[in-house]
C-alpha positions in Angstrom: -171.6 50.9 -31.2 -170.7 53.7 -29.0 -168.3 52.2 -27.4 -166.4 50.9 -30.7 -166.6 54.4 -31.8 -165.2 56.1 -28.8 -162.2 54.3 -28.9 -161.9 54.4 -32.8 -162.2 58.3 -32.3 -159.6 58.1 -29.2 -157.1 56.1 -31.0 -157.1 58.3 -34.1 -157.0 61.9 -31.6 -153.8 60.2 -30.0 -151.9 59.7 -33.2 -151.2 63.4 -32.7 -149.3 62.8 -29.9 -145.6 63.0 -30.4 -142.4 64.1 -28.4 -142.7 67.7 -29.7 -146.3 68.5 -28.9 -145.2 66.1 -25.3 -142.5 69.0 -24.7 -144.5 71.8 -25.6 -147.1 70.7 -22.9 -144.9 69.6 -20.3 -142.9 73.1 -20.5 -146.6 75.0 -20.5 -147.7 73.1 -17.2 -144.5 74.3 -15.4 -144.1 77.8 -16.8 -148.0 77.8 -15.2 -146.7 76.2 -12.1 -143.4 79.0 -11.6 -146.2 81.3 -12.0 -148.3 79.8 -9.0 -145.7 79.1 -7.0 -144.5 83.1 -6.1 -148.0 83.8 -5.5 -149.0 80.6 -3.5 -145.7 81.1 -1.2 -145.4 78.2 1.4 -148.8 78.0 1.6 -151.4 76.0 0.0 -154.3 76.5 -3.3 -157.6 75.6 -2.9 -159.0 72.4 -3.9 -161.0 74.2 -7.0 -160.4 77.5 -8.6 -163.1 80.4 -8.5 -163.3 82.2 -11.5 -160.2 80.4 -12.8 -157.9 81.5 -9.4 -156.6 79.6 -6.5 -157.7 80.7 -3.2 -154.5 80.7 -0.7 -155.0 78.6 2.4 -153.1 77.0 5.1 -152.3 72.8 4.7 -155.9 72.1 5.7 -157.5 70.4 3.4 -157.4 66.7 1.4 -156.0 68.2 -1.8 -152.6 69.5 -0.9 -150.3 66.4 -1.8 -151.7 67.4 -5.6 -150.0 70.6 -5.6 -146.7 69.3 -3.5 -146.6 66.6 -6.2 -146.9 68.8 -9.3 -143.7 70.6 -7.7 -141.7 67.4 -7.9 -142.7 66.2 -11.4 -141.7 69.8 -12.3 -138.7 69.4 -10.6 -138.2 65.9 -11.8 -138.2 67.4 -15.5 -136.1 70.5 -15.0 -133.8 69.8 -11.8 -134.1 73.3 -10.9 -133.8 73.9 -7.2 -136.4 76.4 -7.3 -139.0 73.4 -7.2 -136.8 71.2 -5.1 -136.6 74.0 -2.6 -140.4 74.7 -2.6 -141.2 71.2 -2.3 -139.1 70.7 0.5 -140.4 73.8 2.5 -144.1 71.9 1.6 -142.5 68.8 3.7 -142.2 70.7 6.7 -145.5 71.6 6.6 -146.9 68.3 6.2 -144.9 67.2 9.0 -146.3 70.2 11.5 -150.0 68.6 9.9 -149.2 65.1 11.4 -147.2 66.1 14.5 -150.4 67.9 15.3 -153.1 65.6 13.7 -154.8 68.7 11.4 -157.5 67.7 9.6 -156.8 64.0 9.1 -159.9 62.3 10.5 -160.3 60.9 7.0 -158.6 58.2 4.6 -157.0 60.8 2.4 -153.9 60.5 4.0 -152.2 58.5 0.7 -153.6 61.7 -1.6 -151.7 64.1 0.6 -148.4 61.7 1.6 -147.5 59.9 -1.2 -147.5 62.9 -3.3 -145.1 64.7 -1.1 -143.0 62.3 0.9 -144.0 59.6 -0.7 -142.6 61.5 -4.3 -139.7 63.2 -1.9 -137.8 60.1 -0.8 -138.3 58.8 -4.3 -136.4 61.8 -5.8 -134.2 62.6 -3.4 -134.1 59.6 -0.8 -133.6 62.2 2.0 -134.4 60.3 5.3 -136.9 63.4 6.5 -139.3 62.3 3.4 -139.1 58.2 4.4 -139.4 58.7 8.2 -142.7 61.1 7.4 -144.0 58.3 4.8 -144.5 56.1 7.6 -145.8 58.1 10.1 -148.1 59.0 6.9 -149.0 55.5 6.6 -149.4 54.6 10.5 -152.3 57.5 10.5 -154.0 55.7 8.1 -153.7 52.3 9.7 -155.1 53.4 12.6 -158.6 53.7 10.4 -158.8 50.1 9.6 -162.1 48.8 11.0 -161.7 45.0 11.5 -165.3 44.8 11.9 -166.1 44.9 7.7 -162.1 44.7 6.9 -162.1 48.1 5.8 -160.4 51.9 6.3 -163.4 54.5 7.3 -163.2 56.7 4.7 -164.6 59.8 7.0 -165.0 61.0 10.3 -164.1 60.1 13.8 -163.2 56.4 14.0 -166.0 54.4 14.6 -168.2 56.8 14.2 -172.1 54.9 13.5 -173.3 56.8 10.3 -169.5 57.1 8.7 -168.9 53.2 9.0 -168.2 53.2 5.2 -165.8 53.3 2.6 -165.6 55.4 -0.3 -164.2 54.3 -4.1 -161.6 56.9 -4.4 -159.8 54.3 -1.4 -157.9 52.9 -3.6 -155.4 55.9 -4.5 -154.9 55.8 -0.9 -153.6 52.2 -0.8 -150.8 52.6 -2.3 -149.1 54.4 0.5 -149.8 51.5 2.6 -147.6 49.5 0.0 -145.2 51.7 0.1 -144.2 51.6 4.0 -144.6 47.8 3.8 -141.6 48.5 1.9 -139.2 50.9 3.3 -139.6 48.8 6.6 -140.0 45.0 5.7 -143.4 44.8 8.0 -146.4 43.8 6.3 -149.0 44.8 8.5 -149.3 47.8 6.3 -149.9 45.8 3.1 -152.0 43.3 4.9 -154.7 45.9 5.8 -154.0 47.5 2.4 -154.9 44.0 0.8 -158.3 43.4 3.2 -159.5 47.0 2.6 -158.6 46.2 -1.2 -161.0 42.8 -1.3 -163.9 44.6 0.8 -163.5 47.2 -1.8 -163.9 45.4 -5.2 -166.5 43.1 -3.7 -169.0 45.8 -2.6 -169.1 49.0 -3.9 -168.3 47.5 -7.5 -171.6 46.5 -9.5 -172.2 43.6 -10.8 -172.2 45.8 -14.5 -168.9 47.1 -13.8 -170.7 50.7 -12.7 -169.7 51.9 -9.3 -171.3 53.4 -6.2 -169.4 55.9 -4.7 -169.9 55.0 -1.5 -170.4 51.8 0.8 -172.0 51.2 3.9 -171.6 48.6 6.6 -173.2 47.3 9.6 -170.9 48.8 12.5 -172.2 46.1 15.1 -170.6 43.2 13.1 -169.4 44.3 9.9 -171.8 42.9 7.4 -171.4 45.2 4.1 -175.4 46.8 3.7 -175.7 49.5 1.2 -174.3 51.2 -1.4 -175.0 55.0 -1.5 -173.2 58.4 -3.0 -172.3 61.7 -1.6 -170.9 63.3 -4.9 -172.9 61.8 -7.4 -176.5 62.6 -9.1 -178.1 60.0 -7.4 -177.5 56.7 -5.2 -178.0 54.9 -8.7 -176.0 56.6 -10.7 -172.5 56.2 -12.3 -170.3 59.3 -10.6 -167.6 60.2 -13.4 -164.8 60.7 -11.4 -166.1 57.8 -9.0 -165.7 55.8 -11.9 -162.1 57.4 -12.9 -160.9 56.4 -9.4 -162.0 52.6 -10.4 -159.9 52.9 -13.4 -156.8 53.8 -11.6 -157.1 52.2 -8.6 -157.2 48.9 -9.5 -153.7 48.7 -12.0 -151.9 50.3 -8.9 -152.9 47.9 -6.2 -152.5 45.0 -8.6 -149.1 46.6 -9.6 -148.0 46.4 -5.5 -149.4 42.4 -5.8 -147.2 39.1 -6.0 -149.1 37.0 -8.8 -151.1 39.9 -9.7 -153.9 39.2 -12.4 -156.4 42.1 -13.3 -159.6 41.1 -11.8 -162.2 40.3 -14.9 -164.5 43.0 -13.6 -161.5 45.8 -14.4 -163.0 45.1 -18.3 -166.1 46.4 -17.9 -165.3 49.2 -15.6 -163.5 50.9 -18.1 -165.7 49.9 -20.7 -168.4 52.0 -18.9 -166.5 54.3 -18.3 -165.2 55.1 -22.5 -169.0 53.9 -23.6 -170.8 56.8 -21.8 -168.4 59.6 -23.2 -170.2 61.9 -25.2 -169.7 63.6 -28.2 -166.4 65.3 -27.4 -164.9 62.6 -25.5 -164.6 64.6 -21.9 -167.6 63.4 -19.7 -169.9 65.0 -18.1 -170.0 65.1 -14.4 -172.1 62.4 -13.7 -173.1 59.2 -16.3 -177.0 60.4 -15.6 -176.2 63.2 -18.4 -175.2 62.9 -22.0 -175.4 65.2 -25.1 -179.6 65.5 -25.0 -179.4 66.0 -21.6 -176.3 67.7 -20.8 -174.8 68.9 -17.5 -171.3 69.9 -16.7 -168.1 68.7 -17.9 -165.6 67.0 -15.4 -162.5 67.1 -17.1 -160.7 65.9 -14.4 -162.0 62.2 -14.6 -160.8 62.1 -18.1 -157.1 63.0 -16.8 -157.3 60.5 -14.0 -158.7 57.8 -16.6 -155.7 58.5 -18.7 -153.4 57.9 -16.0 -155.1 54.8 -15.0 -154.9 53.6 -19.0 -151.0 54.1 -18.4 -150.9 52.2 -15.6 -152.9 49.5 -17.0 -151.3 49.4 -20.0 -148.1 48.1 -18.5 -149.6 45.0 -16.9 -152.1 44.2 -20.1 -154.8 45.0 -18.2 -156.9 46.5 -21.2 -156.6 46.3 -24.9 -154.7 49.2 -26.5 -154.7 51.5 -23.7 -152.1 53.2 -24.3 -153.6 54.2 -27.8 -156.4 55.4 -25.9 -154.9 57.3 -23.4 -152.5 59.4 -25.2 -156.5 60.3 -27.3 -157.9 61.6 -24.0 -155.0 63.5 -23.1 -154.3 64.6 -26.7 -158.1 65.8 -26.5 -157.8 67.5 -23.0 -154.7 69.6 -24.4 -156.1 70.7 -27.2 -159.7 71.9 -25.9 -159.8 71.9 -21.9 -156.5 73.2 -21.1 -155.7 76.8 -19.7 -153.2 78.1 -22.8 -155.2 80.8 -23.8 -156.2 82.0 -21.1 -153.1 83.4 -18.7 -155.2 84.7 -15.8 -156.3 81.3 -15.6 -154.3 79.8 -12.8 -155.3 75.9 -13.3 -153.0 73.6 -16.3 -157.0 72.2 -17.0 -160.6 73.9 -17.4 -163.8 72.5 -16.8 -163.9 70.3 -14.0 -166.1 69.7 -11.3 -165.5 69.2 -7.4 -168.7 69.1 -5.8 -172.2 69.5 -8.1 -174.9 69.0 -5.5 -172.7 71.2 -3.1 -172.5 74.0 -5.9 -168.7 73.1 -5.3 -166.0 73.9 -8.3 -168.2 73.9 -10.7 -167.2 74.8 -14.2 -163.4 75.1 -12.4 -159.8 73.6 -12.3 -159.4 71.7 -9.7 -155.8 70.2 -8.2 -156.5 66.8 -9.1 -157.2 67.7 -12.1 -154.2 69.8 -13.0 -151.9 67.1 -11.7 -153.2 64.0 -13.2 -152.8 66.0 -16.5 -149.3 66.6 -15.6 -148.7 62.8 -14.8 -150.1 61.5 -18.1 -148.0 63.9 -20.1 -144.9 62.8 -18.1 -145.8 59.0 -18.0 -146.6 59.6 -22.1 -143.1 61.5 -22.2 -141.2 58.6 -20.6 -142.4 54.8 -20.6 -140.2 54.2 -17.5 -141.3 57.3 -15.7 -141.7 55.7 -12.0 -145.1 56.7 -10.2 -145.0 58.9 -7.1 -147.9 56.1 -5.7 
């Protein structure tokens, strides 16, 4: 019955959810965000908080399109330049990353490009943001292994121990999508669409639980073992692992002619809503519950909620809007920063990293934006996705 009851609970939390209480959150996250943003400069937050604060770094790291995209749904809300301007100051810094191949010997490309130029063109259709979108997406391409069908998710290509792919993929796809798009050639989305099949028919379970991580044969392809890096255990269900699941799968589907949700897409999120405990923000990982708790990840709840959203417009799960607007209604109210100023995150409690003593009771960026996006895809039913 836990799974009945979680969404009963959900559904009733969300009936709180109206414009007003939309508006107040929405103007909280930016007034948060103005705040940042004379501190932070043109450079870059951390990917966690320590003690509630950003450390400042340089556009190093995987995380960066989260805090570029979080200044263009502010801007997208308010129209003030002073976002606009920042944002745009952010693009010439992820151009100077690919122009000089910084740190992207890793899938994450979509994470940092579609939430910069990807969002950019989309708001402003300046040609700076489309031309970078699909230099964005030719980096990525370039990690397609066509022994397995897949995009090696770390390390230098072709690399023996990194011949894997990792869930979290599939927010990367759509950026592939995207320049399949803008230039009518679809070798993007064709390597979007193998990588997409490898993925569901691997590191998916059988139960709808997910590994986080896959391994394959890099002599001739053959897929050999699911694993995790992030995650209590090789057996285990990784919260935010599963999140990704959640979300990834309506957004490719959304990018596909004749698109039906794959059956499997059920039970992932029923896995995912059954193993929420008693407060309805999950622990880090699915090995711990109330009796045996851990640390909360608030962030997978946020990314969930998103994924709901997008699900919701394609049917792909049974009142998911209802239960969305509960998990962010729930996140608002108990894991958000509002009473606590110094805090410099819009959501408490998450985790980056557990085994790596990584973010660990923190905000994170992912986090803070996915938060943001389900507020403004809550605020506005034909708010069009940065992915």
């Amino acid at each position: 019955m836990t799974l009945q009851n979680n969404k009963e609970q959900l559904i009733k939390l969300g009936q709180a959810v109206d414009e007003q209480w939309l508006i107040s959150e929405i103007n909280r996250c930016i007034a948060k965000l103005k705040i940042n943003m004379k501190r932070f400069g043109n450079q870059f937050p951390s990917a966690c908080g320590t003690n509630g604060v950003y450390r400042i770094k340089p556009n190093d790291d995987w995380t960066n399109g989260f805090w570029t995209g979080m200044l263009w749904l502010a801007y997208e809300w308010t129209n003030e330049d002073v976002f606009l301007e920042q944002a745009m100051e952010n693009i010439k810094s992820f151009q100077e990353r690919l122009d000089t191949h910084f740190v992207l010997d890793h899938h994450d490309i979509g994470f940092l490009y579609s939430l910069s130029a990807g969002a950019g063109f989309q708001l402003t259709e300046k040609e700076v943001c489309r031309t970078q979108l699909i230099q964005a997406a030719d980096v990525l391409m370039a990690r397609f292994q066509p022994k397995g069908n897949f995009i090696q998710a770390w390390g230098k290509y072709g690399e023996p121990k990194e011949y894997r792919l990792i869930i979290d993929s599939l927010i990367n796809l759509p950026l592939l999508f995207k320049a399949t798009e803008l230039t009518g050639d679809r070798k993007y989305q064709e390597v979007a669409e193998k990588h997409y099949h490898t993925l569901i028919n691997t590191v998916i379970r059988e139960d709808g639980t997910t590994f986080h991580t896959y391994y394959f044969n890099p002599e001739n392809g053959q897929p050999s073992h699911g694993a995790t890096h992030q995650g209590n255990g090789d057996q285990s269900i990784w919260a935010r692992g599963q999140s990704w699941g959640v979300l990834g799968i309506p957004l490719i589907e959304s990018f596909l002619e004749n698109a039906s949700m794959p059956q499997i897409y059920q039970t992932i999120v029923d896995v995912f809503i059954e193993n929420l405990p008693k407060d309805l923000v999950p622990y880090w990982d699915f090995d711990f519950n109330d009796k045996q708790p851990s640390d909360k990840d608030s962030s997978s709840l946020a990314v969930v909620a998103c994924g709901l959203l997008e699900a919701s417009h394609v049917d792909g799960y049974s009142e998911a809007k209802s239960l969305a607007k509960g998990m962010v209604y729930q996140l608002g109210e108990h894991y958000a920063t509002t009473l606590d100023e110094a805090n410099e995150g819009l959501l408490a409690h998450g985790v980056y990293a557990h085994a790596e003593g990584k973010g660990i009771d923190e905000p994170n960026l992912w986090g803070d934006y996915f938060y943001f996006e389900a507020l403004m895809r809550l605020a506005n039913d034909n708010w069009k996705k940065y992915w």
